[in-house]
N, C-alpha and C positions, 0 to 999 in steps of 0.2 A: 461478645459484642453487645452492645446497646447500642440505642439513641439519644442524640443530643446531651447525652448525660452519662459519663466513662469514668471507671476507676483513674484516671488522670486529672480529672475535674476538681480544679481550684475552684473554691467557693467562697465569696464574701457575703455578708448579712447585713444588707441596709436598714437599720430599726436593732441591730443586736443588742442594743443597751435595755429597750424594751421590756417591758412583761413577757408580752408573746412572744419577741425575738429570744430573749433569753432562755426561755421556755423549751422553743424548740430548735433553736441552735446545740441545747445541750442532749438534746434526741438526737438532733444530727449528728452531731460529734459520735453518740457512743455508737449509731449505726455505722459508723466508718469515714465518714463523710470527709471528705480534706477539706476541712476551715482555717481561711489562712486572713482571713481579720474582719471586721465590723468597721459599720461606717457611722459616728454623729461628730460632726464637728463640732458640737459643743466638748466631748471626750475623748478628741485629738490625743493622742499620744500616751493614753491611760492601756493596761491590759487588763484583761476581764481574765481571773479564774475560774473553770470549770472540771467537772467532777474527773476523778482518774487523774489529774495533776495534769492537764489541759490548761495552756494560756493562750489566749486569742487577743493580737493589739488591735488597738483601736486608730481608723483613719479619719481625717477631715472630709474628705472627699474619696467617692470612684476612683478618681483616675491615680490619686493617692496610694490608694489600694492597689491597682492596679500595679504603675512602674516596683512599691514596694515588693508584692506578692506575686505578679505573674496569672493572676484571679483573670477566669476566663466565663464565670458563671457568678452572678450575685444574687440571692432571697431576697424580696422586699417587703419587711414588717411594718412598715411607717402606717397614719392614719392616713384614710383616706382621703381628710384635705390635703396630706402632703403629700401623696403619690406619685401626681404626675408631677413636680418636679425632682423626686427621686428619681423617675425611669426616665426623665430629662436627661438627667442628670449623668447616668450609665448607660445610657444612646450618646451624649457628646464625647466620653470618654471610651467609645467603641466595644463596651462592653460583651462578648457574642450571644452570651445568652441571659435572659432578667427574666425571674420565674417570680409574677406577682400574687400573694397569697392575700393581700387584702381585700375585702368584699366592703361593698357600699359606696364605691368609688363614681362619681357623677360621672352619665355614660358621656357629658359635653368633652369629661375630662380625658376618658378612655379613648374616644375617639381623637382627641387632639396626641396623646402621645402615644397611640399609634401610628397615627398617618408621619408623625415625627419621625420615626422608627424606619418606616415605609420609605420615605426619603432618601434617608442615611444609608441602607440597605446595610447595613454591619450587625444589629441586635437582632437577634429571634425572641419575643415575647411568650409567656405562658402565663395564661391568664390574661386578664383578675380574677376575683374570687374563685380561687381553685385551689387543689391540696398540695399541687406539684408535683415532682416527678420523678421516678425512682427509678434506677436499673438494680434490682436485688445485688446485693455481695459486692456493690461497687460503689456506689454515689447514692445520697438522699437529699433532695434539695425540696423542701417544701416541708410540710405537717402527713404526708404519709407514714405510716405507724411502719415500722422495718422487718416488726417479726411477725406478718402476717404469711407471707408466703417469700422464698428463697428464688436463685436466679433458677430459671428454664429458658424455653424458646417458645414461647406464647408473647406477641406485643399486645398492650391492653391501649383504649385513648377512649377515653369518657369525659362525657360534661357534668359526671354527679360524682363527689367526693365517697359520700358515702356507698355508692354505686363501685365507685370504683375499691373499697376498699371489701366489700361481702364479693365481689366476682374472685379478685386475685386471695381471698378466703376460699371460695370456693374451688378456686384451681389449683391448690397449693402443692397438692400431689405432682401438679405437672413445674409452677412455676413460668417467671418472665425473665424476658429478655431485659424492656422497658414496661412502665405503666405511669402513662400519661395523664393525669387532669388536666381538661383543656378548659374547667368553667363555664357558668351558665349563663352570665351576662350577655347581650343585645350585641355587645361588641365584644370579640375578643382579639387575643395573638393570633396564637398556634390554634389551626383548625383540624378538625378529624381528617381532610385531606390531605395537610402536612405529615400528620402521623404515618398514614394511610404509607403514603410515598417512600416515607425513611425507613418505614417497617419492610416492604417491598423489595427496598437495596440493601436490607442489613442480611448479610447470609447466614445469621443466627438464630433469626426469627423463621419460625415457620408455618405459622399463622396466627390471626390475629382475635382478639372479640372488640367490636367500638359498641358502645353504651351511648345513646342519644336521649334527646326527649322530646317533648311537644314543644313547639314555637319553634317560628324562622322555616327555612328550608337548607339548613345546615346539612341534613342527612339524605335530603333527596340530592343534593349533589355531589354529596359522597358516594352515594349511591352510583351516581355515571360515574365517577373515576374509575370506581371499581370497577365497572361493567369495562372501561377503555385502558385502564393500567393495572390492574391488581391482578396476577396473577396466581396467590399465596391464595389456602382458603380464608373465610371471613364469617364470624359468626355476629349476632346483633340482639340486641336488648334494646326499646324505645318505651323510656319511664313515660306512666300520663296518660295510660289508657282510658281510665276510667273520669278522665280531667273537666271540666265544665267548663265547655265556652265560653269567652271573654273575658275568664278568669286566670291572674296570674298566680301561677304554680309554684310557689319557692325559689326557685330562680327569676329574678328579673325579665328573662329572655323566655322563660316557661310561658308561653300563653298564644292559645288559639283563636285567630282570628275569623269569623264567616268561610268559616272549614278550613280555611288555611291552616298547616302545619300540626294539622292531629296526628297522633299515632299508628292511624290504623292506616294512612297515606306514605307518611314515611315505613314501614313496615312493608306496606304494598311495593315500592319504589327500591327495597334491599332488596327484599327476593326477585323480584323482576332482573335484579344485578346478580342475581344467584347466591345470595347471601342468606343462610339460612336464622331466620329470626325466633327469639323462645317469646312464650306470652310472660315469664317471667325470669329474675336474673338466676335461680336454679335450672330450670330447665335450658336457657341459654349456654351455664356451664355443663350441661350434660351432651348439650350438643357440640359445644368443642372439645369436649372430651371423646364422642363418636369420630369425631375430625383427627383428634392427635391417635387414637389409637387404629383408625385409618393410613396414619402415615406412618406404623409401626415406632411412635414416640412414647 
């Protein structure tokens, strides 16, 4: 089992013609991925080769894509002025799920095709600026590297790319279900509470680690889910300890306001929910390691 993202997962690639789509469309491909077309209208009806004797056509449009392919999941590598009418564009065509890998995207713009999205209530968002999201040995949709760690029953959901890619290092011995980047930006899709929630009903997962950081209050209200729905155990990493006030951190969304949203509050706020947090992302996997070999995994 996994989430949001199953060895059935039709994938299309908005931006495939791209540098970067191309790039890692063709990571995708060799990780397993079923890619079943690329979207610019300007290369309407062309097919792109890629390596292993791999063709991928090319559509005008989503929804193109769509009635053609059956595509129930689309990447989107466009620039970030034309983003929001890419995820426009695969919200009108009821796309279910649109995993945005672009970063620098105007947060006027993110929040417009979200609340769009919101609306419609048919797409789930991942991202923006994020790596995407993997269920090992099934589906790869985004820039997560494939042979870092194989499937287990650990869900991972992080707002740091690179974060999320040294924990599911770290854990490889055990392995995931899914591992989600959910991005750093001010605004996002998919929040560590969605994750939280899918991981809770998937009876493959059995227990999780979420990676937060400084800025917002994203994690202190993860934090009450857990405490009111999470059954599963939960372990926790919050990047940005050592952070400086009113300074943003790498992420756009990274930054501490007149004490609001430091580390050492969100940390306070997980274990209060019985979440046991590490000061670092090693000792964090040592601690879900104490957890899986707790639950004789």
């Amino acid at each position: 089992m996994a989430i949001f993202l199953t060895k059935d997962s039709k994938v299309i690639v908005q931006g495939m013609t791209g540098s970067e789509g191309m790039k890692h469309t063709t990571r995708m491909l060799a990780s397993g991925t079923t890619i079943v077309g690329g979207v610019n209208p300007k290369k309407a009806g062309q097919t792109v080769d890629f390596p292993e004797g791999q063709q991928v056509p090319v559509f005008g449009t989503v929804k193109e894509a769509m009635d053609a392919t059956g595509a129930d999941v689309s990447v989107v590598f466009v620039p970030p002025a034309f983003t929001k009418s890419a995820v426009v564009e695969a919200v009108d065509a009821g796309m279910p799920l649109v995993v945005v890998i672009t970063e620098g995207i105007a947060v006027k713009d993110t929040a417009e095709f979200f609340n769009y999205a919101k609306d419609k209530g048919t797409t789930r968002i991942i991202g923006p600026n994020c790596p995407g999201i993997i269920s090992p040995g099934a589906s790869n949709a985004g820039i997560i590297p494939a042979d870092i760690a194989g499937a287990g029953k650990i869900g991972l959901v992080s707002k740091s790319g690179t974060l999320t890619y040294q924990m599911m290092y770290e854990l490889r011995d055990y392995g995931f279900t899914t591992a989600v980047g959910i991005g750093g930006d001010p605004i996002i899709g998919t929040t560590h509470i969605d994750c939280l929630e899918a991981f809770e009903a998937d009876p493959e997962t059995v227990a999780m680690v979420m990676i937060g950081e400084i800025g917002g209050d994203a994690e202190e209200r993860a934090a009450k889910f857990i405490q009111e729905h999470v059954t599963k155990p939960v372990v926790g990493y919050v990047a940005g300890f050592t952070a400086p006030e009113g300074k943003t951190m790498g992420h756009a969304g990274a930054i501490v306001s007149g004490g609001a949203g430091t580390a050492a509050a969100k940390k306070e706020a997980l274990e209060a929910a019985g979440v046991k947090v590490g000061k670092t992302p090693s000792e964090t996997a040592e601690l879900m390691r104490e957890v899986m070999r707790g639950l004789g995994a």
